[in-house]
N, C-alpha and C positions, 0 to 999 in steps of 0.2 A: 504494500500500500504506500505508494508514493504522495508526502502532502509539502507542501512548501508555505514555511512563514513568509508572508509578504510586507505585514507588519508587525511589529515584536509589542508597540508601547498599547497604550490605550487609545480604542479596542484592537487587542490582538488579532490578526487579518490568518486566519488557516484556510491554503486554498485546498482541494479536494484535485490531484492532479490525474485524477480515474476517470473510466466512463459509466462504473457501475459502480455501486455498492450494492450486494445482494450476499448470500446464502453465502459464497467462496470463500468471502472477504469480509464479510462484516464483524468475526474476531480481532483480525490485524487492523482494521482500519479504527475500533474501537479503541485500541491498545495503542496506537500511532497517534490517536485525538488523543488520550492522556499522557500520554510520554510529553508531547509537545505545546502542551496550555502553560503559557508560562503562570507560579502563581500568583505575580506582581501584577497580572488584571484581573482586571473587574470585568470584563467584557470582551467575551470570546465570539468573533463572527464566522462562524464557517462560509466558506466560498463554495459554493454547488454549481459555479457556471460552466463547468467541463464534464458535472454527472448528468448524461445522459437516462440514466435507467435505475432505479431502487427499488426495490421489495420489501417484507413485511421484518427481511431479519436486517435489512441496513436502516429500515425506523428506527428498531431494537436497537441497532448499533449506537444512531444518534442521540439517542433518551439515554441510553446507559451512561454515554460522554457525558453529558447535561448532568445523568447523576452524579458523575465522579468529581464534579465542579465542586469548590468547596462555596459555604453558605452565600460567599458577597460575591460571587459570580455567578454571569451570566453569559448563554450560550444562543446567540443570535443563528439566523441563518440569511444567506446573501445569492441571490444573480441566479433565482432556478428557471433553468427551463421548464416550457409548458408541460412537456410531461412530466417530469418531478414534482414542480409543483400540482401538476390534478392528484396526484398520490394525497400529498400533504393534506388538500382539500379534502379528498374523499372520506379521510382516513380521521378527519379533522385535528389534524394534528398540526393545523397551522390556528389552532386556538393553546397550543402549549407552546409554540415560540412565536417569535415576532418574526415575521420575514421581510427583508427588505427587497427591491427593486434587483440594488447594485451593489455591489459594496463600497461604490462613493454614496451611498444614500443611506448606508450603514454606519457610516465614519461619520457622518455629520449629524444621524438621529442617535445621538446618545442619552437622548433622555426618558427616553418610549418606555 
């Protein structure tokens, strides 16, 4: 699971450099969001504009991240495609995070 910090300070920018997160990968990609949240933020935005495609165990994977956040953090999500985001919709699980547009629309709504 390849992710790249894009930005370190507040909020921490993790892009998702996959096109899937599903059933293969949703352990490592789980494990690879916590290895890399720095815990000097407050506010962690994942970058989804390169996943193409997610399933029910890379939801899993992203809730579990979110869990592993400690209490003053927060785990945004940024840039999904159509298809990703009707998942989020369906699944209403864009009522348990905030999703932004971009993630310049992320960097600048800090206070959602």
């Amino acid at each position: 699971m390849h992710l790249t910090i894009t930005q370190d300070s507040d909020p921490q920018i993790i892009r998702v450099d996959e096109g899937r997160i599903d059933s293969a990968v949703a352990i490592q990609f789980k494990d690879a969001v916590r290895s890399r949240v720095s815990p000097d933020a407050s506010r962690v935005v994942l970058d989804l504009g390169e996943v193409d495609f997610i399933d029910s165990s890379g939801l899993g994977a992203i809730v579990a991240a979110m869990k592993a956040l400690s209490k003053d953090q927060r785990l945004d999500l940024a840039a999904l495609n159509p298809m990703v985001d009707k998942v989020f919709r369906l699944t209403r699980m864009d009522t348990i995070f905030v999703i932004h547009e971009s993630v310049d629309a992320a960097k600048s709504d800090g206070d959602r």
